[in-house]
Each structure stands twice: as structure tokens, then as C-alpha cells.
C-alpha positions in Angstrom: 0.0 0.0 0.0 1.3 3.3 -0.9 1.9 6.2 1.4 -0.6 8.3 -0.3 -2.9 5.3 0.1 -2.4 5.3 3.9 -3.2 8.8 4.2 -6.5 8.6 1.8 -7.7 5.6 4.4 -6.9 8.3 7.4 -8.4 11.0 6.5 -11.3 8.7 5.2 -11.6 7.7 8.9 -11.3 10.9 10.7 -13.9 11.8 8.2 -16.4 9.1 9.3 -15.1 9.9 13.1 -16.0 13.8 12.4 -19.3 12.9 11.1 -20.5 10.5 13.6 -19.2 13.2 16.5 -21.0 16.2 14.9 -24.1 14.1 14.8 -23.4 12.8 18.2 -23.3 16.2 19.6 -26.9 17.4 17.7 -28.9 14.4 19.1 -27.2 15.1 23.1 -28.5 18.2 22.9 -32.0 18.1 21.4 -32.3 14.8 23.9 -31.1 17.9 26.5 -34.1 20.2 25.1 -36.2 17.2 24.9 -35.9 16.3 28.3 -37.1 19.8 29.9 -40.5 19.6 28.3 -40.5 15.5 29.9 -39.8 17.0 33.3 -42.8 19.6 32.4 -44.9 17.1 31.3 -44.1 14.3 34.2 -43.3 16.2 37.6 -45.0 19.2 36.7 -41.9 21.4 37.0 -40.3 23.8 34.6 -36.6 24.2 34.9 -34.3 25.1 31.7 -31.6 22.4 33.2 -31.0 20.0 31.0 -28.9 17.8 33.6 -25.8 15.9 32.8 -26.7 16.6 28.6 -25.5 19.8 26.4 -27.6 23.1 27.0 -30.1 23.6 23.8 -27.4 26.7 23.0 -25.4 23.4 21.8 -27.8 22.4 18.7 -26.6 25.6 16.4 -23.2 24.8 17.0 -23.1 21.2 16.2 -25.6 21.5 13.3 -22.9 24.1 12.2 -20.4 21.2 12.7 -22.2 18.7 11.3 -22.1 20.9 8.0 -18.5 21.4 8.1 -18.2 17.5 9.1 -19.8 16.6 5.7 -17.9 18.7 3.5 -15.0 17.1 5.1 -16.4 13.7 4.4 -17.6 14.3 0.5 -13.9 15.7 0.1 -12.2 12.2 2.2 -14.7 9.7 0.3 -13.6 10.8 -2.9 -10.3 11.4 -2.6 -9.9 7.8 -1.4 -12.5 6.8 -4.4 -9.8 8.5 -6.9 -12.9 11.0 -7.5 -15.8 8.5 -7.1 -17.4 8.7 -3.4 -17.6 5.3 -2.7 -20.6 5.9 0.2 -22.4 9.0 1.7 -22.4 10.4 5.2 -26.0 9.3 5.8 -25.8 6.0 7.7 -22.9 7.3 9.5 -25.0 10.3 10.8 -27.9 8.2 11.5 -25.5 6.2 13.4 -23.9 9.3 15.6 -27.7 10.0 16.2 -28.6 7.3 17.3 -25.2 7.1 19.8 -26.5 10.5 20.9 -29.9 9.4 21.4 -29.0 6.5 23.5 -26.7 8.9 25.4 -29.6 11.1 26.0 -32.1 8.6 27.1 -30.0 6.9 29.7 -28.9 10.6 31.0 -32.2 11.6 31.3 -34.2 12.9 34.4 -36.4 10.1 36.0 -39.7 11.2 37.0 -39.8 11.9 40.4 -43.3 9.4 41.3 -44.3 7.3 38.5 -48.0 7.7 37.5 -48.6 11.0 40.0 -47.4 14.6 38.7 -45.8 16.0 41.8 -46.9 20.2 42.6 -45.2 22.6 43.9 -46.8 22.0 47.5 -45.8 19.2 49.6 -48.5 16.2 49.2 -49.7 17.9 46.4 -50.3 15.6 43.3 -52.4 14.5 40.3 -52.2 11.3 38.6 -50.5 11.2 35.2 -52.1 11.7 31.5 -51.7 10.0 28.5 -48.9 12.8 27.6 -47.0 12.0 30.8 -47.6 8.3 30.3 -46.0 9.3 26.9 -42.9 11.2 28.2 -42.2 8.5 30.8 -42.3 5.9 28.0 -40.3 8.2 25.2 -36.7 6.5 27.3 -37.8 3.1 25.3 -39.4 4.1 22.4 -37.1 7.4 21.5 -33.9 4.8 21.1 -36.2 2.4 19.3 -37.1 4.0 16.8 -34.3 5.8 15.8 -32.0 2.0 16.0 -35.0 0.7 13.7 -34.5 3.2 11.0 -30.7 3.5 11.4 -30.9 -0.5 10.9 -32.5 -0.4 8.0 -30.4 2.5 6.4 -27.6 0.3 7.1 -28.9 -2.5 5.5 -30.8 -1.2 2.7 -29.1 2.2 1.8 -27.5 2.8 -1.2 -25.0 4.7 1.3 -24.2 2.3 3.5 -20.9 1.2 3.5 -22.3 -2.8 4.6 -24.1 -2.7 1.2 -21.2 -1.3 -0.9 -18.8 -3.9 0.8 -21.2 -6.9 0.2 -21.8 -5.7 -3.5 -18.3 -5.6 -4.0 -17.8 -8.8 -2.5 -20.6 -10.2 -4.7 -19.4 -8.5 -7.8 -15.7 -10.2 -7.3 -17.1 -14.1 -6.6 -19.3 -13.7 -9.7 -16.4 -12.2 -12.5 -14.3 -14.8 -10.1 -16.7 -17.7 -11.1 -17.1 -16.4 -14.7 -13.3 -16.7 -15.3 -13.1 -20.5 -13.7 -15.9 -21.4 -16.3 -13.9 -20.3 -18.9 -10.7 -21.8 -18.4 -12.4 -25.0 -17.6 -14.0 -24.8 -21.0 -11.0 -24.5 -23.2 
């Protein structure tokens, strides 16, 4: 493998890298967001802290990175392709997402009485609505989703590196096979 070869695969890497950070860092902080109005809707409290996750501030920035992050990538990908991208960015961002996701769900507030929105007053309480029931639920369902449709990118997408690999693969037994039928025939 040649030196400029080595460095294509690098900066190929740090370009998948970037773009799965960048994407990382967007879903952390609309989970943040996200999780205020589930406090609101849960434990009937209003508080603009989003905890252990980046403040909502966050979401211009790394949308902003994001951006840059796929430039970067389109540029990698097809200078390692010799001018043809080889893959896009899309199953890799769904990926970072979905990373950020999962990172949000399991940083999230718990609600502070399941089933009961707790007031401002001691002993002061009303049981839960179908939106709270909702909220409570979105830890499970949030992730699921988003690892259902990020699956099925990977495995269906005309950008996902899995599918260009396996065609590849497929493409090299075949014109392998063809070639063994013909020397066997002369």
C-alpha cells in the first residue's frame, strides 16, 4: 500500500469519526431540550436544566459542525475513491444519532413518582395523562425508533458502507466464477 494510500484511508476515517461526533453532539442536545418539556410534562416542573446533557445553545453549534463534518467527508470519500465517493455520510449520521440518542435517554431525568405529577406543594399531586404516560415511555421508544430506521439504512441504503462492501464482495465471486468457467471450457 502506498503512502498516499495510507493517508486517503486516514483522512477517510477521521472523516467518518467527524461525522458520527457532529451528529453525536446534535442528538445530546436536542435529547437535553427534549428532556425539559418531559420534566414539564411528568413532575409538573419547569426548569431550563438539562442535567448531565448539552444546554439547547449546543444544537446551532453542532448542526454548524455537522455541515463542516460533511464537506470534510464528500472531500475524504472521494479522494480515497480516486474522484468517485464510494458511500455517503447518511448511515454514519444516522449512526452518531442514534449514539446521541442512547446517550440522551439513559442521562435523562427520571420522573420523580411514576404515575402522580408531583406540585409545587408538599403532598400535592395528580395522577399522570396520557402525555405523561407518553414522556415517561419516550426513554424506550425514542432509542427504538431511531436504532430501527438507522438498521434499516444500514442494510438497505445505497449509502451504507455494509451494502457497498457486500456488493463488491458479490461483484468479485461472480467475475471470479465467470473466469473459472472459462478456463475449464478451453
Amino acid at each position: 500500500m502506498t503512502s498516499r494510500k495510507i493517508v486517503d484511508v486516514v483522512l477517510a476515517l477521521l472523516a467518518h469519526f467527524a461525522v458520527g461526533v457532529s451528529w453525536v453532539a446534535v442528538a445530546a442536545s436536542v435529547m437535553g431540550s427534549l428532556d425539559v418539556a418531559r420534566r414539564m410534562a411528568m413532575n409538573s416542573e419547569f426548569a431550563w436544566d438539562t442535567g448531565r446533557l448539552p444546554q439547547p445553545w449546543v444544537i446551532p453549534i453542532a448542526l454548524v459542525a455537522a455541515w463542516i463534518s460533511h464537506r470534510f467527508f464528500l472531500w475524504a470519500m472521494r479522494r480515497a475513491g480516486n474522484g468517485e465517493l464510494l458511500w455517503g455520510a447518511r448511515v454514519i449520521a444516522w449512526s452518531g444519532a442514534l449514539l446521541g440518542v442512547l446517550l440522551g435517554a439513559y442521562l435523562w431525568t427520571p420522573a420523580l413518582l411514576v404515575g402522580a405529577k408531583v406540585g409545587p406543594a408538599a403532598g400535592e399531586s395528580q395522577p399522570w395523562g396520557l402525555l405523561a404516560w407518553g414522556a415517561h415511555h419516550a426513554r424506550l421508544a425514542l432509542p427504538a425508533v431511531i436504532g430501527l430506521v438507522t438498521a434499516g439504512m444500514l442494510v438497505l441504503s445505497k449509502h451504507s458502507p455494509l451494502v457497498v462492501i457486500v456488493k463488491s464482495l458479490y461483484r468479485r465471486v461472480r467475475s471470479f466464477r465467470g473466469r473459472r468457467r472459462v478456463s475449464v471450457a478451453r
